[in-house]
C-alpha positions in Angstrom: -20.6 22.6 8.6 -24.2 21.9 7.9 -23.8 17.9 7.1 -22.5 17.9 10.7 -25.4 19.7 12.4 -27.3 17.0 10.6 -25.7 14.4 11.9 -25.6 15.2 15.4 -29.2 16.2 15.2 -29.7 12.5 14.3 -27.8 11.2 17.4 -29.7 13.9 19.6 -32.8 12.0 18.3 -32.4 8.6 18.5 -30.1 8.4 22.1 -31.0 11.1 24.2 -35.3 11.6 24.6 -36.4 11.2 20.9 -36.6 15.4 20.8 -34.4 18.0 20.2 -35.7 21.7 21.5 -34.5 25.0 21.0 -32.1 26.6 23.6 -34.3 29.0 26.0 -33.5 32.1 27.6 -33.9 32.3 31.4 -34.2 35.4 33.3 -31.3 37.4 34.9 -29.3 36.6 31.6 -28.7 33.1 31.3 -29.6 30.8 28.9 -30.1 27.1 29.1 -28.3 24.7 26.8 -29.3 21.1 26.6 -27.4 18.2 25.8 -29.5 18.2 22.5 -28.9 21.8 21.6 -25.0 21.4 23.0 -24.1 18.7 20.4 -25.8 20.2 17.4 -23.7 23.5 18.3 -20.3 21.8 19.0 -20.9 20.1 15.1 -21.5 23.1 14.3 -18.6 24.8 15.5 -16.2 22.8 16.6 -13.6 22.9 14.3 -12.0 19.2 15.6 -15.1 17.2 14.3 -15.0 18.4 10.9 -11.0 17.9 11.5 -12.1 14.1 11.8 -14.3 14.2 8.6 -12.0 15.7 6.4 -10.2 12.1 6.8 -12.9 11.0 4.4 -11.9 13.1 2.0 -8.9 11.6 0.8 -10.6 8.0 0.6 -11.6 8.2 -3.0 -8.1 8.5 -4.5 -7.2 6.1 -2.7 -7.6 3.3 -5.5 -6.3 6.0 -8.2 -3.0 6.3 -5.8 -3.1 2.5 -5.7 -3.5 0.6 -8.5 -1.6 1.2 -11.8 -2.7 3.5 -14.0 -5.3 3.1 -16.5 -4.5 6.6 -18.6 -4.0 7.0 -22.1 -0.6 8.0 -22.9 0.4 9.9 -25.5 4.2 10.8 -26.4 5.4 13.0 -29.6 9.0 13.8 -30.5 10.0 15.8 -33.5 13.7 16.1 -34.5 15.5 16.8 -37.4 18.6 15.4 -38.4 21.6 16.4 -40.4 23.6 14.0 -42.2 26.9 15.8 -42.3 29.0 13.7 -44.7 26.2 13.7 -47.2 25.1 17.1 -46.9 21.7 16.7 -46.6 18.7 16.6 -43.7 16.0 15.6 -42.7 12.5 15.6 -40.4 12.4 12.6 -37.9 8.7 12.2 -36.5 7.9 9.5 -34.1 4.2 9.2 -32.4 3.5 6.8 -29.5 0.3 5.6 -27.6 0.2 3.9 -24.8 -2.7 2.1 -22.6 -2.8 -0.4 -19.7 -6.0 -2.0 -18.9 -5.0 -2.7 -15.2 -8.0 -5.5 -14.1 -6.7 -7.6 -17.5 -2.7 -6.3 -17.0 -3.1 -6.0 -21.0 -0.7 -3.5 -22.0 -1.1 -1.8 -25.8 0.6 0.3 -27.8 0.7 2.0 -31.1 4.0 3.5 -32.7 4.9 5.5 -35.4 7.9 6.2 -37.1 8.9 8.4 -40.2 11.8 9.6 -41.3 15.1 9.6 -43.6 17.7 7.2 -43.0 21.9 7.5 -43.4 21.3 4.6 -45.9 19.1 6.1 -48.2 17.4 9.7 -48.7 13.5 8.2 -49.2 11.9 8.9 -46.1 10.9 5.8 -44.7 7.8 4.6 -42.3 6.5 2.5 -40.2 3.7 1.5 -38.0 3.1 -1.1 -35.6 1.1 -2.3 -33.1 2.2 -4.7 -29.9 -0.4 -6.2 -27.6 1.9 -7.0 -23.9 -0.1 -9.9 -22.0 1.4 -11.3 -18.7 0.5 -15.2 -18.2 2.9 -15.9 -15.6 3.5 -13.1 -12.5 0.2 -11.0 -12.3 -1.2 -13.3 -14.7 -4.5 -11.7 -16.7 -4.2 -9.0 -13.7 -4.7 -11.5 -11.2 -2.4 -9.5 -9.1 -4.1 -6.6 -9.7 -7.4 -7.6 -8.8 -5.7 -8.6 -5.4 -4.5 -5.3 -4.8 -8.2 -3.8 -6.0 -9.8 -5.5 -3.2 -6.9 -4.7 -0.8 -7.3 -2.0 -1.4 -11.0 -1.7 -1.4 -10.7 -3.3 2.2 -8.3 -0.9 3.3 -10.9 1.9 2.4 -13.5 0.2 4.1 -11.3 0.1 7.6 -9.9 3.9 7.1 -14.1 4.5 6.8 -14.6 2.7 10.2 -11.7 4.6 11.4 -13.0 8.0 10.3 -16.4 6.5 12.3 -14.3 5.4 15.3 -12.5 9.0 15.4 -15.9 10.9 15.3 -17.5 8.4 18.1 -14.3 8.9 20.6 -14.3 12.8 20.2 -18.3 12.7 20.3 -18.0 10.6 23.6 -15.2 13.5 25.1 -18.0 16.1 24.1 -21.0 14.1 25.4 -18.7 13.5 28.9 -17.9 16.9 29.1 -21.3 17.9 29.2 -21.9 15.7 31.7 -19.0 16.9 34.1 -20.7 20.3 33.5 -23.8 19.2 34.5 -22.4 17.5 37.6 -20.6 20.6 38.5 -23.9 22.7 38.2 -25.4 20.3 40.2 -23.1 20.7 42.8 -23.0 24.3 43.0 -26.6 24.8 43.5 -26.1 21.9 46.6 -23.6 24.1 47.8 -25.3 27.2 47.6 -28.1 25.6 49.1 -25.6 24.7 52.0 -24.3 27.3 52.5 -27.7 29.7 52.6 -29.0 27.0 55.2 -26.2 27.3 57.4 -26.2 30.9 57.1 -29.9 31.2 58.0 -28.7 28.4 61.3 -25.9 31.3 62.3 -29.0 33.7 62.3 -30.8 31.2 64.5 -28.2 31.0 66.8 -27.3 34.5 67.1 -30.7 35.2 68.2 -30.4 32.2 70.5 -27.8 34.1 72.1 -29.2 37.3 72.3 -31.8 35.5 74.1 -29.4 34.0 76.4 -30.2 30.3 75.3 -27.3 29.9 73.4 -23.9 30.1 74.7 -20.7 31.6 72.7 -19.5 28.2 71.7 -22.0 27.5 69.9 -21.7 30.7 67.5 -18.2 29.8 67.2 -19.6 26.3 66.1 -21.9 27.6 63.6 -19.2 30.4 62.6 -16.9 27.3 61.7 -19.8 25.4 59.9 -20.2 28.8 57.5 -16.9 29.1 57.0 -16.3 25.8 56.1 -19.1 25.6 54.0 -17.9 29.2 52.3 -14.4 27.7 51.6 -16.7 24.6 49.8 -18.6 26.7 47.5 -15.4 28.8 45.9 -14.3 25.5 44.9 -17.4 24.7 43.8 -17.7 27.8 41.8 -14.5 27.6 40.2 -15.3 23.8 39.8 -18.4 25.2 37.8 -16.5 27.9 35.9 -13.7 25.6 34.3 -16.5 23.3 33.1 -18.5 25.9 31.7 -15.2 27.3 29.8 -15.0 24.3 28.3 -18.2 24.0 27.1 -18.3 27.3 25.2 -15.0 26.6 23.6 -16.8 23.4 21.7 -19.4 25.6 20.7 -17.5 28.6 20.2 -20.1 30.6 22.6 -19.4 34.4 22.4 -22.6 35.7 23.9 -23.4 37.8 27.0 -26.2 35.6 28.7 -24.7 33.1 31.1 -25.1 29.3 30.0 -26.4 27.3 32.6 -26.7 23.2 31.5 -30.9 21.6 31.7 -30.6 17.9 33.1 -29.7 15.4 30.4 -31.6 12.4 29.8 -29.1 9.6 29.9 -29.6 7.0 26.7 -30.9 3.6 27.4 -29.3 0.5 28.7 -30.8 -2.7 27.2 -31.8 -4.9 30.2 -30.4 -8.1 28.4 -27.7 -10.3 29.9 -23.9 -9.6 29.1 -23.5 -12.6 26.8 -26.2 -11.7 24.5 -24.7 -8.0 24.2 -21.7 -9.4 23.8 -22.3 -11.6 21.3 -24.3 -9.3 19.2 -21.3 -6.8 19.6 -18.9 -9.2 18.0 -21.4 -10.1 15.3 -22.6 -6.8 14.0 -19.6 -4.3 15.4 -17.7 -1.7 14.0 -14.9 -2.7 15.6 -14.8 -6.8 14.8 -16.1 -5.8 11.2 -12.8 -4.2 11.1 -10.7 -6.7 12.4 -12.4 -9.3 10.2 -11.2 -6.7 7.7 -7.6 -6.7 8.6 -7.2 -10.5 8.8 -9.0 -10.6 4.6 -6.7 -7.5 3.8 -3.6 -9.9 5.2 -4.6 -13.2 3.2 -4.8 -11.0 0.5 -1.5 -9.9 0.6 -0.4 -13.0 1.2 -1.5 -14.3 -2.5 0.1 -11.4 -3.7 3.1 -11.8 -2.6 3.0 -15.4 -3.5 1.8 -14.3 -6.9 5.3 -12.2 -7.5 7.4 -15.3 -6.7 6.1 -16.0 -10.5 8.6 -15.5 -13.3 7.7 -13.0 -15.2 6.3 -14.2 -18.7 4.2 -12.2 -21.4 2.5 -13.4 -24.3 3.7 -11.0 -27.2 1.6 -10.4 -30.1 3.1 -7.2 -33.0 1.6 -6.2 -36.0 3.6 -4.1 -38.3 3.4 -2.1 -41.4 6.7 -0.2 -43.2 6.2 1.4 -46.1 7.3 4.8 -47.8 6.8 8.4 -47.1 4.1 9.7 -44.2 1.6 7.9 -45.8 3.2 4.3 -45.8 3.0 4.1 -49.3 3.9 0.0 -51.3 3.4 -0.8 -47.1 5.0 -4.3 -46.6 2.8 -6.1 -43.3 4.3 -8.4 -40.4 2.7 -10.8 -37.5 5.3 -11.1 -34.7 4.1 -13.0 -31.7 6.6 -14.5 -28.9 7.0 -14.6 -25.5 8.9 -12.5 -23.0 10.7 -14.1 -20.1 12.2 -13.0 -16.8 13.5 -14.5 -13.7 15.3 -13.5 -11.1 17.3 -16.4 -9.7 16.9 -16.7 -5.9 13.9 -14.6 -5.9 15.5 -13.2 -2.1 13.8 -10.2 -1.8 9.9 -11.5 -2.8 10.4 -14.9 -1.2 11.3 -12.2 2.3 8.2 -10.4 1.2 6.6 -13.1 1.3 7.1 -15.0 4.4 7.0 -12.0 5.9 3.5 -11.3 4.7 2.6 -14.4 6.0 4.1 -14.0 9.2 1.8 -10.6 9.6 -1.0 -12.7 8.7 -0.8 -15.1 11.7 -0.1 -11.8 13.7 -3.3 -10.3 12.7 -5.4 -13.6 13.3 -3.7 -13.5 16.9 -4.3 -9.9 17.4 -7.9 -10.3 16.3 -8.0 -12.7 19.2 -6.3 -10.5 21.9 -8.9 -7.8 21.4 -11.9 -10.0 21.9 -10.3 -11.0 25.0 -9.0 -7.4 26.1 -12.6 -6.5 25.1 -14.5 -9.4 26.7 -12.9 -8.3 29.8 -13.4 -4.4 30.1 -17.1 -4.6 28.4 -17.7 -7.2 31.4 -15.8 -5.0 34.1 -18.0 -2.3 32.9 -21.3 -3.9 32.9 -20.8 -5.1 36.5 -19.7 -0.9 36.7 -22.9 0.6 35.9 -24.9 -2.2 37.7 -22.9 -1.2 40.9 -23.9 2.6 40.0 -27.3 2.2 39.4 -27.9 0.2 42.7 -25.7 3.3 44.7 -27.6 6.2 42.7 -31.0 4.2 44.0 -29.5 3.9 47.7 -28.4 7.5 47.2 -31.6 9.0 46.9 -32.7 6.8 49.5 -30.2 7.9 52.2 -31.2 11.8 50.8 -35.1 11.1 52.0 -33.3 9.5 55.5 -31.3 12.2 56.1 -33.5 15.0 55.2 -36.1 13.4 57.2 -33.5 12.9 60.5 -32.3 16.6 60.0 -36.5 17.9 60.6 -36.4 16.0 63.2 -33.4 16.7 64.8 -34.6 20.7 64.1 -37.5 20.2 66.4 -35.0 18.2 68.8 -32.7 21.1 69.1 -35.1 23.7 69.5 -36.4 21.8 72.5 -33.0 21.5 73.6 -33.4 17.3 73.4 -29.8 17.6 71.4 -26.4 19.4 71.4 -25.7 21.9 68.3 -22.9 19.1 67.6 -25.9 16.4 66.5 -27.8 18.7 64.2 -24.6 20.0 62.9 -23.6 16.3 62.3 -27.3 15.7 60.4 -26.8 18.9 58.4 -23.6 17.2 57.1 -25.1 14.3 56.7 -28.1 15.6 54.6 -25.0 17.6 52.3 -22.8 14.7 52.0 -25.6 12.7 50.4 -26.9 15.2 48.0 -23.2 14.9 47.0 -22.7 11.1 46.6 -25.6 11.2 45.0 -23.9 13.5 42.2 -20.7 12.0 42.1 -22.8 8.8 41.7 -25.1 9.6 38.7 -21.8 11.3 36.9 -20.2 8.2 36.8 -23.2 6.1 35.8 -23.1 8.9 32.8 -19.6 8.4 32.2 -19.3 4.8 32.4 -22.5 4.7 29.8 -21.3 7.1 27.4 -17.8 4.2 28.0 -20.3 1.3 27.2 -21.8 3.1 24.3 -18.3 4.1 22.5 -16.9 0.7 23.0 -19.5 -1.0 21.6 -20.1 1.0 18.6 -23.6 2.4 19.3 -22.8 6.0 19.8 -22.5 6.4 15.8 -22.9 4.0 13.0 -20.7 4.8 9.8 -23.6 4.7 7.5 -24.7 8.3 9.5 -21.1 9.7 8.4 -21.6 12.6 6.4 -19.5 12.7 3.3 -17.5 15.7 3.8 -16.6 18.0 0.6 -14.2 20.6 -0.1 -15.4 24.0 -0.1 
């Protein structure tokens, strides 16, 4: 788990504030988490982001599941034979060795053979050795070699993948923490509410008791409480599910109470769209990837192209036969030749083949469909968080309005210049724009954290740790 901590520390340090502090404990048993100290926990102990990772793991057999084989291969067989009708016997020994060199396609092997034959009772043996070299189909592992750096590409895109996986579920964790933020935020507004309005029932009780204020306006205020009562349970269970959430990622098993610290949101860069954008498609993750796919496709292509080849090897054999185990009076041959094969039609690899090349043209038209699709959202979203921004700065604007038009209407009411219904109606007011103001900065969060994941800058894949087995 510790390469994960790592990592996350890392993210803590370059997008949110540049410093990661310790979690501190606040009185009346709650302790405060920070984004920070949130993430470095959940890598910690979130079993799902080292579920990601373990992805990477498999990536370095992939060639060895791949390509052919480049092993040594050793066979033995010993037998012994009984010639019945000339009632004798004999040991039968025959030794192979076998190797491919898979980036040449040279094949070579060794045999040996010794043993008696029905014809005559000397044991007899032999020795050869054949070197197998294709010149036709796969010729000098051309083939081979394409499927190496297929297969080198492939790794490459299942490593972006693997980065890609980890950025998604890191954006989830990031949002989540941001939700519980929100709904923090909200619950101390509604507390807040709700204590004011209680302290106004007070006011007007003693109002009444003074005979200033009549009976419908306790019911009024009696309403308002009630109202604002039924607000702040759903607030509070608003809270609760959020903060359930967050100490499942983190695995949280402790008594004090985790309350979330405000979050610094990371930064926006102030350029234009079009220059983002066109540094996106230059330096991505995700069009490194699809450039990727379409040179994994031409690839296979050529290899596909490359088995419509006959198949013809260049055959070369030496060969020693003598007498005995030791090839004793040994008699030596040179064989060379060539090996040839053909299917006639060639139906299934000339299929293959167009088919390849029809998933070719497919890729390069997909590659296109996602700049577009991307184009698109990346621009909807930037005009998104512009919109935001400008309502969080109206929002906080509107709050110093309407806290300034409820202290006046205060002083109004107590002089009896307004009706309980006006500084009701500015009480609301002052609540409904603390609110907006939430709702507002959340999806300003959200829509960032959006930005950030679909333009690869959450994570790069070079701050991937490289998982390993316990």
């Amino acid at each position: 788990m510790k390469y994960q901590v790592c990592l996350v520390w890392l993210i803590g340090w370059l997008l949110l504030g540049g410093s990661v502090s310790a979690q501190q404990t606040q009185g009346s048993g709650q302790r405060v988490l920070t984004l920070q100290d949130f993430l470095i926990t959940a890598a910690a102990h979130d079993t799902e982001f080292e579920e990601i990772l373990m992805d990477e793991l498999t990536l370095q057999y992939r060639k060895a599941l791949t390509l052919p084989a480049g092993d040594l291969i050793m066979s033995v067989k010993q037998q012994h034979e009984f010639f019945l009708d000339q009632d004798r016997d004999s040991p039968d020994t025959d030794v192979t060795l076998s190797k491919l060199f898979p980036m040449s396609a040279t094949q070579i092997d060794v045999a040996y053979h010794a043993g008696a034959t029905a014809a005559s009772s000397l044991k007899a043996s032999e020795l050869s050795v054949t070197l197998t070299q294709p010149i036709a189909r796969n010729a000098l592992g051309h083939a081979t070699r394409l499927l190496d750096r297929m297969t080198g590409v492939e790794i490459d895109v299942a490593r972006h993948q693997v980065a890609e996986a980890y950025e998604d579920y890191l954006a989830i964790v990031m949002t989540a923490y941001y939700q519980w933020y929100a709904a923090y935020e909200n619950l101390k507004v509604g507390r807040s509410s709700c204590q004011s309005n209680l302290k106004l029932l007070e006011n007007i009780l003693d109002r009444q008791t003074q005979k200033i204020a009549l009976p419908i306006d306790v019911n009024k205020v009696r309403l308002q409480v009630i109202s604002k009562q039924e607000r702040l349970l759903e607030l509070e269970e608003a809270y609760a599910a959020q903060r359930h959430i967050i100490e499942r990622m983190i695995r949280y098993d402790q008594e004090a109470e985790l309350i979330p610290a405000a979050p610094e949101n990371p930064r926006q860069e102030d350029r234009d769209f079009d220059a983002q954008f066109t540094d996106f498609q230059q330096t991505s993750r995700t069009f490194d990837i699809l450039r990727k796919l379409e040179t994994r496709s031409a690839l296979a292509v050529s290899r596909e192209a490359d088995d419509l080849l006959p198949s013809l090897d260049l055959l070369v054999m030496y060969q020693q036969d003598g007498h005995n185990y030791s090839l004793e009076n040994a008699t030596e041959s040179l064989y060379t030749g060539l090996q040839f094969e053909w299917p006639i039609g060639h139906q299934l690899d000339r299929a293959q083949y167009h088919v390849a090349r029809i998933q070719e043209r497919q890729t390069r038209l997909h590659t296109t469909n996602v700049y577009y699709q991307l184009y698109t959202r990346l621009c909807n979203l930037f005009l998104s968080l512009n919109r935001e921004s400008k309502l969080i700065a109206i929002a906080a604007e509107r709050i110093d309005l309407a806290r300034a038009v409820l202290t006046d209407e205060a002083e109004n009411y107590s002089f009896g210049r307004i009706t309980l219904n006006d500084y009701i109606q500015a009480v609301n007011a002052l609540d409904t724009s603390r609110f907006n103001q939430i709702t507002h900065q959340l999806a300003y969060q959200e829509l960032l954290v959006e930005w950030l994941r679909l333009t690869d800058q959450l994570i790069v894949s070079s701050d991937l740790p490289s998982p390993k087995m316990n």
